[in-house]
DSSP file (Angstrom, degrees, kcal/mol; ACC not computed):
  #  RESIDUE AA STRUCTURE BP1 BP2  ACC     N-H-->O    O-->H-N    N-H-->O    O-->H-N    TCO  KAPPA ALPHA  PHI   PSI    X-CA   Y-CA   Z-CA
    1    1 A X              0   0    0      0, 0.0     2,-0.1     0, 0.0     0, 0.0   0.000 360.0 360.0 360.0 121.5   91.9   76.9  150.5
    2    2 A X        -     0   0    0      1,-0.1     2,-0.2     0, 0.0     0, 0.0  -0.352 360.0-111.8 -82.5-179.4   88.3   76.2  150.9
    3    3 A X        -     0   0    0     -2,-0.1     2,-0.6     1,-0.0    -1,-0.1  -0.552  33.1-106.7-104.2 154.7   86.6   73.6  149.1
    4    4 A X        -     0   0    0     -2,-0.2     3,-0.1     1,-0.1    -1,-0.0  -0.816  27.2-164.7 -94.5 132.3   84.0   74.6  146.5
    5    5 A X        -     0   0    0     -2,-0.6     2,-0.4     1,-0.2    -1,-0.1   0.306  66.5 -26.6 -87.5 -12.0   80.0   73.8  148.0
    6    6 A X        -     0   0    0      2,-0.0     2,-0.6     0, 0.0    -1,-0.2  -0.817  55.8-110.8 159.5 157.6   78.2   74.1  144.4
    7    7 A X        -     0   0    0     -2,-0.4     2,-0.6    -3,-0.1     3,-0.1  -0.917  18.8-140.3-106.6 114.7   78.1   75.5  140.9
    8    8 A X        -     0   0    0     -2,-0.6     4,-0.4     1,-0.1    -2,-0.0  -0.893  13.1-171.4 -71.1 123.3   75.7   77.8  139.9
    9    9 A X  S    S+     0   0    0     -2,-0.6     4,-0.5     2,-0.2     5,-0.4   0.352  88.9  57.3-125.4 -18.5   74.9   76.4  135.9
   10   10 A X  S >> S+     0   0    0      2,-0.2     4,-3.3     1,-0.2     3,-3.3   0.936 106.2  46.7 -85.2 -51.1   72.6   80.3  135.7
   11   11 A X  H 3> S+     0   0    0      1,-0.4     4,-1.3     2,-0.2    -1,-0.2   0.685 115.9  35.9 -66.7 -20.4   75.4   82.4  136.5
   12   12 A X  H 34 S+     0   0    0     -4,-0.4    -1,-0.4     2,-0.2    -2,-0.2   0.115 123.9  54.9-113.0  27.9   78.3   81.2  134.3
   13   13 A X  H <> S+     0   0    0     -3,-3.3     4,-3.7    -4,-0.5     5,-0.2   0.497 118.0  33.3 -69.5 -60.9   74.9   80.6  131.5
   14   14 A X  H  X S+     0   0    0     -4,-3.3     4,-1.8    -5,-0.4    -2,-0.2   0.932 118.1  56.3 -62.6 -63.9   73.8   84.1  131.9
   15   15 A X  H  X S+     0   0    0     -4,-1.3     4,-1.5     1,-0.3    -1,-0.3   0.783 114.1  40.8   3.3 -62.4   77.6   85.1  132.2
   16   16 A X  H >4 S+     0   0    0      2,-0.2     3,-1.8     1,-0.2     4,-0.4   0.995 110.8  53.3 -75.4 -54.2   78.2   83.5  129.0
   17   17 A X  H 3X S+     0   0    0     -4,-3.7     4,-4.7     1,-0.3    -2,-0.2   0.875 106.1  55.9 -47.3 -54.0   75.1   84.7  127.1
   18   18 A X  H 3< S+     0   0    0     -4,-1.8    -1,-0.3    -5,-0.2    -2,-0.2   0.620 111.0  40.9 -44.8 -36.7   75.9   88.3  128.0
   19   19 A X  T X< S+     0   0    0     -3,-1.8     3,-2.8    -4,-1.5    -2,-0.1   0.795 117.6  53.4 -77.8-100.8   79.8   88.2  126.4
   20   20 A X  T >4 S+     0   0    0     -4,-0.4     3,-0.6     1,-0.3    -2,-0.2   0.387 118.4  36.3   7.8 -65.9   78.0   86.1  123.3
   21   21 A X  T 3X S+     0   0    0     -4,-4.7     4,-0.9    -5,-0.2    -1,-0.3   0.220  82.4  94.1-107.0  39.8   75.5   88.9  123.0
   22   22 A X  H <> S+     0   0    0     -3,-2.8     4,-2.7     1,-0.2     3,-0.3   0.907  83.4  68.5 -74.3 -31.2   77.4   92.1  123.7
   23   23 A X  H <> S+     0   0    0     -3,-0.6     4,-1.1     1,-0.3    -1,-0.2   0.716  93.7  52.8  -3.3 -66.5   77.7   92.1  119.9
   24   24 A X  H  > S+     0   0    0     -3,-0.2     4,-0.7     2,-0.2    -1,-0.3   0.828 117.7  40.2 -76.8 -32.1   73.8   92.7  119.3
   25   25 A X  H >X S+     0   0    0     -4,-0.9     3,-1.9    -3,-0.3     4,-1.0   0.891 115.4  46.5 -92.6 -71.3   74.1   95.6  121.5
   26   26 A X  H 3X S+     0   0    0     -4,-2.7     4,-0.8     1,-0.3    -1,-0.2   0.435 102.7  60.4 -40.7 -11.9   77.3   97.2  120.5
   27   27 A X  H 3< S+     0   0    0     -4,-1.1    -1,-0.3    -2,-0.6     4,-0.2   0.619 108.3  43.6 -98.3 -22.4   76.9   97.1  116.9
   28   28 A X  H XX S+     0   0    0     -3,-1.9     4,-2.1    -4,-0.7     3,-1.4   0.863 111.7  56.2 -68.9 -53.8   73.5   99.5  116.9
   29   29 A X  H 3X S+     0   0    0     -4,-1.0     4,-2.1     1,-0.3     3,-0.5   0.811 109.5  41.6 -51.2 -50.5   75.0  101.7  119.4
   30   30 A X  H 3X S+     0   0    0     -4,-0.8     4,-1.9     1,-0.2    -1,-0.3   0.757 117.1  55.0 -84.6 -39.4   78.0  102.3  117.1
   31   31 A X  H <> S+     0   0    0     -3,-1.4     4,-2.7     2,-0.2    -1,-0.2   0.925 108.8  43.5 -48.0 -54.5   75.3  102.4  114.2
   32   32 A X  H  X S+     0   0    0     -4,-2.1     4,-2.9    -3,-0.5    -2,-0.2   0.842 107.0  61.7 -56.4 -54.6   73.5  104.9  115.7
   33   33 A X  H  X S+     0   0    0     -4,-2.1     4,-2.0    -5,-0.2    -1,-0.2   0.802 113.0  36.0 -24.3 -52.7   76.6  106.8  116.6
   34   34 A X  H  X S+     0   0    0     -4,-1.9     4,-3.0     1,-0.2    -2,-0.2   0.973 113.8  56.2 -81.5 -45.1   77.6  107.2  112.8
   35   35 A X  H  X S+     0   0    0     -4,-2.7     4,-0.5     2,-0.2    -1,-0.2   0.930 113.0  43.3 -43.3 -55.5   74.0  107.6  112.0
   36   36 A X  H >X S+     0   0    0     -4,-2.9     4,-2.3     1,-0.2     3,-2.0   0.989 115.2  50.9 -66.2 -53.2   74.1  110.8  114.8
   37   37 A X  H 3X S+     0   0    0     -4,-2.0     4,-2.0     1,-0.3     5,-0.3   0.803 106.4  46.2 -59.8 -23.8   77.3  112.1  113.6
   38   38 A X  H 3< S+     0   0    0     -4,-3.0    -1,-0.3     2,-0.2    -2,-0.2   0.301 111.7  57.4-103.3  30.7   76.8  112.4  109.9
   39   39 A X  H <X S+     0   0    0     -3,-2.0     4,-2.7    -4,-0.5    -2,-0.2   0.670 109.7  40.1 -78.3 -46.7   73.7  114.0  110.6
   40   40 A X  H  < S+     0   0    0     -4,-2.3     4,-0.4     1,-0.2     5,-0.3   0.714 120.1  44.7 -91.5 -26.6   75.1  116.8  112.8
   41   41 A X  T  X S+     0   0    0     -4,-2.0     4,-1.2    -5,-0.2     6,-0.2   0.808 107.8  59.4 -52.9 -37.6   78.1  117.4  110.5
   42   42 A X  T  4 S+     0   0    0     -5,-0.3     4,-0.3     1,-0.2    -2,-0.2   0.959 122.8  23.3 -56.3 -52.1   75.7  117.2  107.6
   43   43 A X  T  < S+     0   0    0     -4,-2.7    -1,-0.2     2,-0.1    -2,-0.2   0.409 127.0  50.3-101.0  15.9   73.8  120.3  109.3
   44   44 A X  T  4 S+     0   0    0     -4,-0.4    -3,-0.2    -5,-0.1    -2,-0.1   0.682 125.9  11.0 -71.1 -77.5   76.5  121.7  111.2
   45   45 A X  S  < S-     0   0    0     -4,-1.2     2,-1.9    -5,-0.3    -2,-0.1  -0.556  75.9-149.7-139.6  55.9   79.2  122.0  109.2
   46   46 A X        -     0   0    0     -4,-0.3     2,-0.1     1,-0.1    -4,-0.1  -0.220  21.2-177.3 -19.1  39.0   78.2  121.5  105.3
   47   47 A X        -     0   0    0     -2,-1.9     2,-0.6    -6,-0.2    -1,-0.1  -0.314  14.3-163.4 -41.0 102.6   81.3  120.0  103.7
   48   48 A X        +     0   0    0     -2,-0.1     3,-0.3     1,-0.1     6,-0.1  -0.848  18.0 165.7-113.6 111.4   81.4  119.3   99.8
   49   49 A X        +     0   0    0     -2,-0.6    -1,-0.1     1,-0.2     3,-0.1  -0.064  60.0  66.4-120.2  32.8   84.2  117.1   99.2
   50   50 A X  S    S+     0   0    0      1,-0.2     3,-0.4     3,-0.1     2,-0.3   0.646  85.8  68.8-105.0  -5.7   83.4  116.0   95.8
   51   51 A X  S    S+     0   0    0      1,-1.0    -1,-0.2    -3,-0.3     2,-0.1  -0.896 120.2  15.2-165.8 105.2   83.7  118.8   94.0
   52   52 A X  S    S-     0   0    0     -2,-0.3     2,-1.2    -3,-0.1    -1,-1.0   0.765 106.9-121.0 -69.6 170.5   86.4  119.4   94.0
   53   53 A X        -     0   0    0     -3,-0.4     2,-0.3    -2,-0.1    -3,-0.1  -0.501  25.7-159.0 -73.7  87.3   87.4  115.9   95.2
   54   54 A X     >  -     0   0    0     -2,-1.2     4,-1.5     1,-0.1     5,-0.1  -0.566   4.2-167.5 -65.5 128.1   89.4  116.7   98.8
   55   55 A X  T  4 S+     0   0    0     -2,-0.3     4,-0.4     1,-0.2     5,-0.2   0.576  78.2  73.0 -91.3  -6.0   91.4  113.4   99.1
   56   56 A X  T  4 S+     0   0    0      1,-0.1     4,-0.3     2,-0.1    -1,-0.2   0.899 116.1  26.5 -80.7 -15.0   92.5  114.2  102.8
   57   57 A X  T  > S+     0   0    0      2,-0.1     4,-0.8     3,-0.1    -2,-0.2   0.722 116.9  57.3-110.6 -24.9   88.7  113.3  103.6
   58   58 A X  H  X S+     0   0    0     -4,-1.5     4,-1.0     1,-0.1    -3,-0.2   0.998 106.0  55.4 -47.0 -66.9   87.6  110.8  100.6
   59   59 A X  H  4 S+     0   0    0     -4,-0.4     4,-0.5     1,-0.2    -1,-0.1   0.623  99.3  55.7 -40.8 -32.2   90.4  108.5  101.5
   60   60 A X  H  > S+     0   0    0     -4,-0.3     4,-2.4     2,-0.2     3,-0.4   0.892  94.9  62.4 -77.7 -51.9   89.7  107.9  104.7
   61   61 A X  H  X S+     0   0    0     -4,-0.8     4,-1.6     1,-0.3     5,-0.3   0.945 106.6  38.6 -56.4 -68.2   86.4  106.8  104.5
   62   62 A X  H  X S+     0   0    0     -4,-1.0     4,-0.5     1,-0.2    -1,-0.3   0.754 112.1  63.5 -78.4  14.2   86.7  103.5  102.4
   63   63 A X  H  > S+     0   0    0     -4,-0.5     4,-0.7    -3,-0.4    -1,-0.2   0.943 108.2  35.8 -49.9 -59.7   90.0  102.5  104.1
   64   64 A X  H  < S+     0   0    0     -4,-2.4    -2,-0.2    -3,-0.2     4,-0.2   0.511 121.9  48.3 -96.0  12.0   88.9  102.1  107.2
   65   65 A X  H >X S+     0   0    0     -4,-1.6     3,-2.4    -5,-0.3     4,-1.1   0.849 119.0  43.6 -80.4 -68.4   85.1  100.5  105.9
   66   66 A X  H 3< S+     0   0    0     -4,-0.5    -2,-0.2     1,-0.4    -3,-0.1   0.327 111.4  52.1 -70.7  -7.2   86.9   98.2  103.7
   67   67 A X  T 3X S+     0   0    0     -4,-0.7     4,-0.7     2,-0.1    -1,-0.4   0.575 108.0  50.7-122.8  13.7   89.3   97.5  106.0
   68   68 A X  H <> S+     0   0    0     -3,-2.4     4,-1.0    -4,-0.2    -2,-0.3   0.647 107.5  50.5 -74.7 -19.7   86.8   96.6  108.5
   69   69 A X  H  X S+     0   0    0     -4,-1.1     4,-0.8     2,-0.2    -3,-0.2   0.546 112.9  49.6 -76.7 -23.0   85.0   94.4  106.3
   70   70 A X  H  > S+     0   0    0     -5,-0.3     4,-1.6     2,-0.2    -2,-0.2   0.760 108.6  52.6 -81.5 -30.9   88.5   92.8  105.6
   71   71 A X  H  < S+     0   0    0     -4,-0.7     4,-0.4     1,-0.2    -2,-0.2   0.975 112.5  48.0 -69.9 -40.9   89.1   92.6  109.4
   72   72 A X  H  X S+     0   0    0     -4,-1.0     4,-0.6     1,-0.2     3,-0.3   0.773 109.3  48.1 -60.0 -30.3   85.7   90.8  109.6
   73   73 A X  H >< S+     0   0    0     -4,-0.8     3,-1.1     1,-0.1     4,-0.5   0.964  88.1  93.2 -64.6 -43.5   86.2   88.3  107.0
   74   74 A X  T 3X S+     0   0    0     -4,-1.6     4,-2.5     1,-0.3     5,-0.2   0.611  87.1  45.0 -18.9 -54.6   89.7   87.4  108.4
   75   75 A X  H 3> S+     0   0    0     -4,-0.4     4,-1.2    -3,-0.3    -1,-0.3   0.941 106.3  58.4 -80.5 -29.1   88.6   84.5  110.5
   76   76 A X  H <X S+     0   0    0     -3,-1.1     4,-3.5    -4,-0.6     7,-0.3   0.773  96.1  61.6 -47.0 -38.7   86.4   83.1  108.2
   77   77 A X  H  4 S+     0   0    0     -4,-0.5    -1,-0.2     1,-0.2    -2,-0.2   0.894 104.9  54.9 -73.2 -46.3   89.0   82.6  105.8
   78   78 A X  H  < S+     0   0    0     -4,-2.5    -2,-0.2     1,-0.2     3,-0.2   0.844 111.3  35.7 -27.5 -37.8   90.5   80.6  108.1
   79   79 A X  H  < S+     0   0    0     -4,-1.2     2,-0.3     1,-0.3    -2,-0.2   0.749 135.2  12.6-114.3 -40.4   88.3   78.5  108.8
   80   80 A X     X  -     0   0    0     -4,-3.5     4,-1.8    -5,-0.2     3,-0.4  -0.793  60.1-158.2-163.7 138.6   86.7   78.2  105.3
   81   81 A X  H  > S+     0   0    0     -2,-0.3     4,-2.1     1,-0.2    -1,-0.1   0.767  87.1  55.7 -79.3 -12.3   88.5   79.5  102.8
   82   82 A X  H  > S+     0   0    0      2,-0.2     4,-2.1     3,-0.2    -1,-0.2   0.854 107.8  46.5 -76.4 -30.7   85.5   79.9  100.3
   83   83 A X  H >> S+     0   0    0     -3,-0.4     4,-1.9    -7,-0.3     3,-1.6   0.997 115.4  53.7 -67.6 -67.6   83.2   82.0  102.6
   84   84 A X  H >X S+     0   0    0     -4,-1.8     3,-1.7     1,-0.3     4,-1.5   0.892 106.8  50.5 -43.5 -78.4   86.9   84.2  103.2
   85   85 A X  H 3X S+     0   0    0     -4,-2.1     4,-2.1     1,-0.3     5,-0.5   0.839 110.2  52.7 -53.9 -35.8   87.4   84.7   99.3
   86   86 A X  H <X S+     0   0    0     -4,-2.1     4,-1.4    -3,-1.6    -1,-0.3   0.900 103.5  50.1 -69.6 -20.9   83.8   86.0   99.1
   87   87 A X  H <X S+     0   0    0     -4,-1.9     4,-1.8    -3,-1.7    -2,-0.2   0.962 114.0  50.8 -52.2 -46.4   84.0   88.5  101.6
   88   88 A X  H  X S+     0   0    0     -4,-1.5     4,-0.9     2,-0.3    -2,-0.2   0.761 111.3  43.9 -82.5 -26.4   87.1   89.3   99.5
   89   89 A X  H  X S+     0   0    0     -4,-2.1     4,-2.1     2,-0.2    -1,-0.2   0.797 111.1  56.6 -67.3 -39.9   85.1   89.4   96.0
   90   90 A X  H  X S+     0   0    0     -4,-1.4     4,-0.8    -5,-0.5    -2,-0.3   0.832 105.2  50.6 -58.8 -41.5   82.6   91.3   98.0
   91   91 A X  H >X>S+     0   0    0     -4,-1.8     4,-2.2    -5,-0.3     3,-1.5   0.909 111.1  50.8 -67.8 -62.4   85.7   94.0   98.9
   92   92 A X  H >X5S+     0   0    0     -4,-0.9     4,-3.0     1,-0.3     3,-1.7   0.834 117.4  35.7 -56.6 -89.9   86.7   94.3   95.0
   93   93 A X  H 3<5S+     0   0    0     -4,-2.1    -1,-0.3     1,-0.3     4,-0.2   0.549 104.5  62.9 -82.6  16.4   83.4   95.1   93.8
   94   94 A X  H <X5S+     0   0    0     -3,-1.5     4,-1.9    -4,-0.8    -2,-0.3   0.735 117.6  36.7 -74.3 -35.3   82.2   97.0   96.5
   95   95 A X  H <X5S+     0   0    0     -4,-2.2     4,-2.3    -3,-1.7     5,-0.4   0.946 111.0  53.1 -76.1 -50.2   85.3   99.4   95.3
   96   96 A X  H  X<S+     0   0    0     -4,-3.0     4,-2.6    -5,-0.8     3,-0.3   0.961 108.3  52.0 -65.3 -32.3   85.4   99.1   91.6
   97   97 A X  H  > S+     0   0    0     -5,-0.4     4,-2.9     1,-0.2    -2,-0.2   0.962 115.3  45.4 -48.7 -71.2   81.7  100.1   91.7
   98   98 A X  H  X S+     0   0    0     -4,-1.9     4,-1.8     1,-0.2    -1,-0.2   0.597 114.0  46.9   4.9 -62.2   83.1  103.1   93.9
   99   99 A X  H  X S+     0   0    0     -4,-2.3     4,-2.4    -3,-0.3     5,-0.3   0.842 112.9  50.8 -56.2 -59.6   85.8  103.7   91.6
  100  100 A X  H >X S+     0   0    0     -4,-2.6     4,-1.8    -5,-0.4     3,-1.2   0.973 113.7  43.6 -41.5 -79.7   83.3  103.5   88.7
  101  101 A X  H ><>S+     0   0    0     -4,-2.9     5,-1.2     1,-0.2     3,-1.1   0.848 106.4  53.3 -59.6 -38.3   81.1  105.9   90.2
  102  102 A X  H ><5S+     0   0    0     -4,-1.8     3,-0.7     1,-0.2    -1,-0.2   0.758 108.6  61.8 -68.8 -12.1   83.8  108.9   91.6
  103  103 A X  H <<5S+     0   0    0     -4,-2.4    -1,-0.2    -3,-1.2    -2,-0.2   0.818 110.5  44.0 -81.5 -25.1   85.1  108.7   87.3
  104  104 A X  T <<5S-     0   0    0     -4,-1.8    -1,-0.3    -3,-1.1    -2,-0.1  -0.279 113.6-118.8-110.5  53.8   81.6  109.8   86.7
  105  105 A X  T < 5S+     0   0    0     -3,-0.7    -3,-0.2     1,-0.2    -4,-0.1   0.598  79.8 110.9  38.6  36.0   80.8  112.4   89.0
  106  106 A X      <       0   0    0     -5,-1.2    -4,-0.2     1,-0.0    -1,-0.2   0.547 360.0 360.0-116.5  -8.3   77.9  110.7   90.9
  107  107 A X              0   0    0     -6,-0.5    -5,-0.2    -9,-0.1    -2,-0.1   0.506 360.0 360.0-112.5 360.0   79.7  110.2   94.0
């Protein structure tokens, strides 16, 4: 086994910075993504699923937002349980509003 001659302090900095901020990049691309697809469905393929309300494509959407905002909160509530329970007040009336609005036809 050889012996280790020196530490580079840039490479496992840079190294680290790069995991740390894959975040800032991956989270516009993915933006951008939704952004590009419900443009090109929007003018593609014209879909009205409020009226009437198809549930196989309503549903789907706030499940998997809402339960990606519950998957982000998760650790927080760990960690302090008051930040956790507003993310979770934040779920609830993000929904009822939701709720609110598809009983009066505006969504």
């Amino acid at each position: 086994m050889q012996e280790q001659t020196g530490v580079n302090p840039w490479r496992t900095a840079l190294a680290l910075w790069g995991v740390a901020n894959a975040n800032d990049v991956l989270h516009p691309a993915g933006f951008v993504t939704f952004i590009a697809f419900t443009v090109i469905v929007g003018c593609t393929w014209p879909v009205e699923f409020h009226s009437p309300m198809r549930h196989g494509i309503v549903v789907p959407y706030p499940v998997l937002s809402f339960g990606a905002i519950l998957l982000t909160g998760r650790p927080m509530f760990r960690l302090n349980r008051k930040l956790g329970l507003a993310t979770v007040a934040t779920m609830v009336l993000l929904l009822g509003t939701m709720g609110v609005a598809m009983r009066r036809g505006a969504a």
